[in-house]
N, C-alpha and C positions, 0 to 999 in steps of 0.2 A: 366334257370340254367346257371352260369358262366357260361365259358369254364375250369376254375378250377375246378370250381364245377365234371365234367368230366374226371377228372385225373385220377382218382380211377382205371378204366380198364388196366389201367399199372401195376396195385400189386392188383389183384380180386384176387388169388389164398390164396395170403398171406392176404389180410383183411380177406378172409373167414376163416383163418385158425386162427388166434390171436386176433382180433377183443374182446372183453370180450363180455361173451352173456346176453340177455336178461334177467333180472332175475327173474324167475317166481311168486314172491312174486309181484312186481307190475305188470304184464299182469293177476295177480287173483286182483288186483286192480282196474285196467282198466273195466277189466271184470264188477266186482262187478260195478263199477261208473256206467257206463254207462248202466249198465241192460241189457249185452250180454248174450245169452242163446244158444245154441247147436242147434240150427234154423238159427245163424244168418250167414248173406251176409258180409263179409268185404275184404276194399281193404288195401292192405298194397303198399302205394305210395313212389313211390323212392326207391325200395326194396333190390338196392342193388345185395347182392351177394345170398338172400335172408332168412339172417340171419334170423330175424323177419318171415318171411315168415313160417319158420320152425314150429315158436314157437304158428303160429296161426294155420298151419291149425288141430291138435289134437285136437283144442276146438271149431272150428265152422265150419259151413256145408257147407261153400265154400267161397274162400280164392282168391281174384283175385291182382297178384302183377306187378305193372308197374314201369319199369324201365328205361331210357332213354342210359344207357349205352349198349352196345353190349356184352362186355367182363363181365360184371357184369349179367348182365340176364342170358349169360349162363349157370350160373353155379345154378340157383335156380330150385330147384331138386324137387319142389311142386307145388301144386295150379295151379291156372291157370293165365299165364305169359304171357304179350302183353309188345311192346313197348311203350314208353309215359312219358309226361312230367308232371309236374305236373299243368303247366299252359295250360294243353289242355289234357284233362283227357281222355280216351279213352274207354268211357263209358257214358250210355244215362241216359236221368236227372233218381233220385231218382231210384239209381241200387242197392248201397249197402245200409245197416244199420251202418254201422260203417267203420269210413278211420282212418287208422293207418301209422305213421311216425316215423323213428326213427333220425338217426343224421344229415338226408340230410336236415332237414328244412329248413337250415339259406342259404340253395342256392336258395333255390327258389326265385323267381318276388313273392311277396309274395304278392303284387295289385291285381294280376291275380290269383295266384294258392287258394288263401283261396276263392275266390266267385266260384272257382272249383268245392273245395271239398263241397262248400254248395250245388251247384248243383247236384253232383252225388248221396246226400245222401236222406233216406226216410226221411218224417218227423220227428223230434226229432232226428231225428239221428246224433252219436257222433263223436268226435271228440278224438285220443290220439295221442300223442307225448312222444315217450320213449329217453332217451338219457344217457349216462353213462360219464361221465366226471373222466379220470382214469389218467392225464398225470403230476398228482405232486407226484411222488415216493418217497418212504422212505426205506434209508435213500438219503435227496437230490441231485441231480443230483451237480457234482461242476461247480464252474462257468465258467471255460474253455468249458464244456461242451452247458451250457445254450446258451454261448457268439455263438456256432454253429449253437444251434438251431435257436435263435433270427435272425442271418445272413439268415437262410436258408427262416424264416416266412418273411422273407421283401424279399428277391431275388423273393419267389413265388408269391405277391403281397398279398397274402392271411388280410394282415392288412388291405385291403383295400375294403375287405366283409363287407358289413352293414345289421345285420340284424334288417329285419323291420317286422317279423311275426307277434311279439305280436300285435303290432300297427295295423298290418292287420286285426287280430280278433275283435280287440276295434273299428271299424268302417265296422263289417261284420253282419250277421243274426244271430250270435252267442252269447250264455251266455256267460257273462265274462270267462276267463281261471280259472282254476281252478288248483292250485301247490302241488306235494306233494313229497317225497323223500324218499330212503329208503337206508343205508348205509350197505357197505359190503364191503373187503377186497379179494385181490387174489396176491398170493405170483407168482413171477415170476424170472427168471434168468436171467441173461443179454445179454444173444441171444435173449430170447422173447423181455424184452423190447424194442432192438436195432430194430425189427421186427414192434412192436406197432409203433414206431415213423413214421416209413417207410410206416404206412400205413397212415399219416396224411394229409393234401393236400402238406401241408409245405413242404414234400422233396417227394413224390409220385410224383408231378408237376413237378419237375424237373430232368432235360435229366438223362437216366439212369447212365451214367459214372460221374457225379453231386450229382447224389444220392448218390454211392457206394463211392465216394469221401469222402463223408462227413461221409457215417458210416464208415469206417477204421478211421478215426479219432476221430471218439466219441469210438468206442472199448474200447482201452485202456483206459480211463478216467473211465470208469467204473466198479461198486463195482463186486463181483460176484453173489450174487441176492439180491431182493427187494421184499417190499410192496406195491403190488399199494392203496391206500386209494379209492374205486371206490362211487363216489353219484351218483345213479340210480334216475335219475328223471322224474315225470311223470307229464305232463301236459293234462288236459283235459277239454270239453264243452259239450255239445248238443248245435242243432238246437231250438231256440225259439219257 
């Protein structure tokens, strides 16, 4: 994982707190896909503050969540919590039934962490990817506004992230991926939004008096509440 990738433990408190969650409608999808039943083993990799985490262990009988951050882990209030990467998984071959990932994906060595998660899992066993894409608000952001963001996505280097997952699966032990989507809205006010941003790598990465810089300037440019349009997507496999 970058070292960007790692930033997050600078704003844990606040990802855990604004973050949009999980939305139940596609983990009863995932579920259904993949043939999880109330017996099963899963890991939820990269877990984070342990949003996801939350959402899994009510439905399955033991919930293992690895996370490489310090400041991040601590705060995941469930399951059972080790440190670990996702390129050296810390867990012996065919442990779980099911590995679950939410936004961290596109940090990973994804060479390395997909013959991972092939190895930790039983046979057949699945694969899901949850991800909420929530950062084009209505009504839109102006463009004094954007012009800050933009500055801030090229100061952090973050343009300069390649994700190569899918590519990793299409040359792994794995069924092709499998896409599906599911739309939903959350109305927010312009503290939260200003909050959402803050948890993004784009300004989370950068020194704190950097950060705070740039939101007192986005402040005022902004309406008094919004729409986020949020697409919950879900990608998922089995084991061949």
């Amino acid at each position: 994982m970058p070292e960007l990738g790692l930033s997050f433990g600078r704003i844990a408190a606040l990802f855990d707190e604004v973050r949009p969650r999980y939305l139940p409608a596609v983990l009863d999808r995932a579920q259904e896909a993949l043939e999880l039943d109330a017996s099963t083993e899963v890991l939820d990799l990269a877990a984070g503050t342990g949003r996801l985490t939350r959402e899994l262990a009510p439905r399955f009988a033991r919930v293992i969540a690895v996370e490489p951050d310090d400041a991040m882990r601590a705060l995941i209030p469930v399951g059972e919590v080790l440190a670990g990467r996702a390129e050296a998984i810390p867990l012996g071959d065919e442990s779980v039934d099911a590995v679950f990932v939410g936004e961290a994906i596109h940090w990973f060595d994804a060479d390395r962490a997909v013959p991972e998660i092939a190895r930790v899992l039983r046979p057949r066993g699945g694969f899901a990817r949850l991800g909420n894409r929530w950062w084009e608000p209505r009504p839109p952001l102006p463009q004094q506004a954007l012009d800050l963001l933009d500055r801030a996505y090229v100061r952090s280097g973050r343009a300069e992230v390649v994700q190569t997952w899918r590519e990793a699966f299409e040359r792994s032990a794995f069924e092709p991926l499998r896409d599906e989507e599911h739309l939903w809205e959350l109305p927010v006010d312009a503290e939260t939004l200003l909050s959402l941003y803050q948890t993004m790598s784009t300004l989370a990465s950068l020194p704190e008096g950097e950060r705070e810089a740039i939101v007192a300037e986005l402040r005022p440019l902004l309406d008094d509440s919004y729409v986020l349009p949020i697409r919950a997507k879900l990608t998922w496999t089995r084991l061949r």
